[in-house]
C-alpha positions in Angstrom: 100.6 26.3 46.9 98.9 27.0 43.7 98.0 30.0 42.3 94.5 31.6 42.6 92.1 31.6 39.8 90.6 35.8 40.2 87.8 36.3 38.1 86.5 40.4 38.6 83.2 41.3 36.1 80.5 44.1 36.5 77.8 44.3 38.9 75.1 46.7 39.4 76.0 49.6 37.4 79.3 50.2 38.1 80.4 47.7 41.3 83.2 45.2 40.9 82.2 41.5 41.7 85.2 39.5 42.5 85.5 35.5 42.8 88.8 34.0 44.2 89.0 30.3 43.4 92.0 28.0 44.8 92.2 25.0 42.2 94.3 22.7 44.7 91.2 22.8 47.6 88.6 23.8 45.2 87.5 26.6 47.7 86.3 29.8 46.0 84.9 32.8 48.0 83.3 35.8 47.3 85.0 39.3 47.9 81.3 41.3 49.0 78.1 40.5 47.2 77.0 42.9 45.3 74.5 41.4 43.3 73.6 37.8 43.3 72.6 36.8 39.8 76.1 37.7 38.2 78.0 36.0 40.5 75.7 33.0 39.8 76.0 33.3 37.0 79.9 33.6 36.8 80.1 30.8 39.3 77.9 28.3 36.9 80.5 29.1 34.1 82.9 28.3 36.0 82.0 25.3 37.4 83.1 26.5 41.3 80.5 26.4 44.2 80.4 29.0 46.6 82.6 28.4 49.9 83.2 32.1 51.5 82.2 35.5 51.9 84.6 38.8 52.8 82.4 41.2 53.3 84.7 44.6 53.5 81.9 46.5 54.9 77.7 46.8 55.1 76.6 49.0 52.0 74.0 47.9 50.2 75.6 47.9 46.8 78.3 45.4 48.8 75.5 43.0 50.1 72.8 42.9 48.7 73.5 39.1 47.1 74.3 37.7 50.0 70.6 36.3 50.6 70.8 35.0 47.4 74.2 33.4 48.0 73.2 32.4 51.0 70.2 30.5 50.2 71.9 28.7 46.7 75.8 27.9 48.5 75.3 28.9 52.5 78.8 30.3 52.2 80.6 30.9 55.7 80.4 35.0 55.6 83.6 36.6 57.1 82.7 40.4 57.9 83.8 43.1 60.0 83.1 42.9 64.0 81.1 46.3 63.7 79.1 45.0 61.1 77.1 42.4 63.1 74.3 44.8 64.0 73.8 45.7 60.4 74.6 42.7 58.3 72.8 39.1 59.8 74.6 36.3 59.4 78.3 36.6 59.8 79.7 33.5 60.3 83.1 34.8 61.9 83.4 38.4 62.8 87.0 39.9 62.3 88.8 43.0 63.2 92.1 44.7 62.8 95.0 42.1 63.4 93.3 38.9 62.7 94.7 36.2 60.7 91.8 34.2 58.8 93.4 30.9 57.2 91.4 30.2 54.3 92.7 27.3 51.5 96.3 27.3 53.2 96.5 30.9 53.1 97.3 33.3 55.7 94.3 36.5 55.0 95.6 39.1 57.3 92.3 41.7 58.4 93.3 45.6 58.0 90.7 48.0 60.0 89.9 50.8 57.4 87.6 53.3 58.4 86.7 56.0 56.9 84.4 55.3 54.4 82.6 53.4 56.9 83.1 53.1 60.8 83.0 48.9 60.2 85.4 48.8 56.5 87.9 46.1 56.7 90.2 44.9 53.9 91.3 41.8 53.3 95.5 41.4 52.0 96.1 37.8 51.0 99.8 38.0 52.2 101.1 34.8 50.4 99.7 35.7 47.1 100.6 39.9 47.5 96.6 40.7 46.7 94.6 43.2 48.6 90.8 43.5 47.9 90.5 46.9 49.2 86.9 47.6 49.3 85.7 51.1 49.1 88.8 52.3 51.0 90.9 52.9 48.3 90.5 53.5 44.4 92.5 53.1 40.9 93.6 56.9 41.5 91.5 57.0 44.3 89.8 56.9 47.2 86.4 56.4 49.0 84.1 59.3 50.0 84.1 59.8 53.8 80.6 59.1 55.1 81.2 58.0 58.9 84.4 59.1 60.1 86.2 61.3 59.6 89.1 62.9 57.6 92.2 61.9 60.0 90.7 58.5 60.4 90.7 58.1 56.6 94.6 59.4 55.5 95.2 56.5 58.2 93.8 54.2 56.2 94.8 55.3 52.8 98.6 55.0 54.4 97.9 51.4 56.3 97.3 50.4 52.8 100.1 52.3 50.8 102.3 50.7 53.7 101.9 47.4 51.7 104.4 45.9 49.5 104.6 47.9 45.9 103.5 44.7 44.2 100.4 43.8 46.3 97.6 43.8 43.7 94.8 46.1 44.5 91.5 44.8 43.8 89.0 47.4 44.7 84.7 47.9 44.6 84.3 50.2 41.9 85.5 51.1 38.1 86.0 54.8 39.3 88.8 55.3 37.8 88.3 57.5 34.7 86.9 60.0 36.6 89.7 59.4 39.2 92.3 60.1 36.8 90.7 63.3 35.4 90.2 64.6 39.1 93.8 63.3 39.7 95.3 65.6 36.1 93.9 68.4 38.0 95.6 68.5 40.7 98.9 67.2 40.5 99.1 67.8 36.2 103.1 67.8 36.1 103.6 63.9 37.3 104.7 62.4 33.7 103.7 58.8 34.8 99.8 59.9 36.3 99.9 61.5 32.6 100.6 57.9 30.9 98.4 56.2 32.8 95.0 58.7 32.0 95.6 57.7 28.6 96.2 54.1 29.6 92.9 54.1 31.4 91.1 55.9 28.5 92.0 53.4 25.9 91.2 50.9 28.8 87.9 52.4 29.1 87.6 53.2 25.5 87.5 49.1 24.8 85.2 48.3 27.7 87.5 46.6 29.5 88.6 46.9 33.3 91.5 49.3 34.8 91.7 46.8 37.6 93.3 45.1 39.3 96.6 47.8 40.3 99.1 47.6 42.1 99.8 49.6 45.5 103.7 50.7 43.6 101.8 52.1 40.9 99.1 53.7 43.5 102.0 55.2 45.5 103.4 57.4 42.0 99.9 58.7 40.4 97.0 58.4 43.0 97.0 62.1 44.7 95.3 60.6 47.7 98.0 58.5 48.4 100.9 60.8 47.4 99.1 63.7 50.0 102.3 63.4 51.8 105.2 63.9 49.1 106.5 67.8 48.8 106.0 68.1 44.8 102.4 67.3 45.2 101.9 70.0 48.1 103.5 72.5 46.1 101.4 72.1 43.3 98.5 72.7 45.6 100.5 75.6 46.9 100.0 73.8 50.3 103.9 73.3 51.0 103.8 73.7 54.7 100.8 71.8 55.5 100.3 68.1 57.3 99.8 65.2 54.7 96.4 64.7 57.1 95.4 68.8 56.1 96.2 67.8 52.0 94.1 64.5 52.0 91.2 66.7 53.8 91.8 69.4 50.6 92.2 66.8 48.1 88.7 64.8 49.2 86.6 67.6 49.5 87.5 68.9 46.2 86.7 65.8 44.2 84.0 65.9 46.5 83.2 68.9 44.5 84.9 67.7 41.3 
């Protein structure tokens, strides 16, 4: 099995688009499509044609390339079962538990809502990648717009449950403002501390602070760590549920 050729490059104004090619079967899918002429274009300098779609949920600023995609490659879109009503087209709807084989691969479907009542992520086993949507963040997380708090710490630990070096690929460079909202809430961890100025010099350069890893997730994103005792006393919040300081934490940066 050969490794996968990941390119990730801006759409829109601050969305991630991500192309995963296989160089052995020549397959190469799309994670979402958030805007079709920079994938085009990414795909033409490449050389790859289009194969797939994972669509990890029905946002606009997730799909709105597909019909542009569509009509160039007709792609075979993979999306979320709960998605059919809102996105046309899905080729072969998925849900929590399914096993997709795509290139040789075994792409094991995590339900994630939250965000969204229809988010799925997508954890290329074989390969230890996760593209992870709007679910979770570099330092971290999405905004709750459909469910609810309880539904989302689910999610956040379904995916912190992965090994520590699954790569994280996720929808949006977020993450300076993540790590400033992070340094103010939990501003004694010595390694969130090194990587604010890792993603500042990151930033500083123009270049990405993805992809992560879910290890490195697990010691510096507060949304993730919402369970450990030296972040709850920090927030003064030693006696509450993990569920109670994810609620706290997302409607501060809510706030922030």
């Amino acid at each position: 099995m050969s490794d996968l050729e990941i390119e990730q490059f801006m759409c829109r104004s601050d969305n991630f688009g991500v192309l995963v090619h296989d160089p052995e079967t020549g397959l190469t899918a799309a994670i979402d499509a958030p805007d079709g002429q920079p994938i085009l274009d990414v795909l033409a300098r490449r050389g790859w044609s289009l194969s797939h779609v994972f669509l990890t949920h029905h946002h606009a600023d997730h799909t709105a390339g597909l019909a542009v995609l569509q009509d160039k490659f007709q792609p075979r879109l993979i999306g979320p079962r709960l998605s059919m009503d809102k996105v046309p087209g899905i080729d072969l709807p998925v849900s929590e538990g399914n096993v997709i084989e795509w290139s040789g691969r075994d792409i094991n479907v995590l339900e994630t809502p939250g965000h969204t009542l229809d988010h799925v992520v997508y954890w290329f086993s074989d390969d230890q990648i996760v593209f992870a949507g709007d679910t979770l963040f570099a330092l971290g997380c999405g905004r709750v717009f459909e469910g609810d708090y309880a539904m989302m710490w689910e999610s956040l630990e379904k995916l912190g449950a992965l090994p520590d070096a699954t790569r994280l690929y996720c929808g949006h460079e977020y993450t300076l403002a993540n790590a400033r909202f992070a340094l103010s809430v939990d501003p004694d961890n010595a390694q969130l501390k090194q990587r604010a100025e890792d993603v500042a010099r990151l930033r500083r350069d123009d270049l990405p602070t993805l992809p992560s890893t879910i290890g490195l997730e697990r010691q510096t994103n507060p949304f993730l760590r919402a369970s450990e005792q030296d972040l709850k006393q920090a927030l003064g919040m030693e006696s509450e549920s993990a569920e109670s300081v994810f609620t706290h934490l997302r409607k501060a940066k809510d706030k922030a």
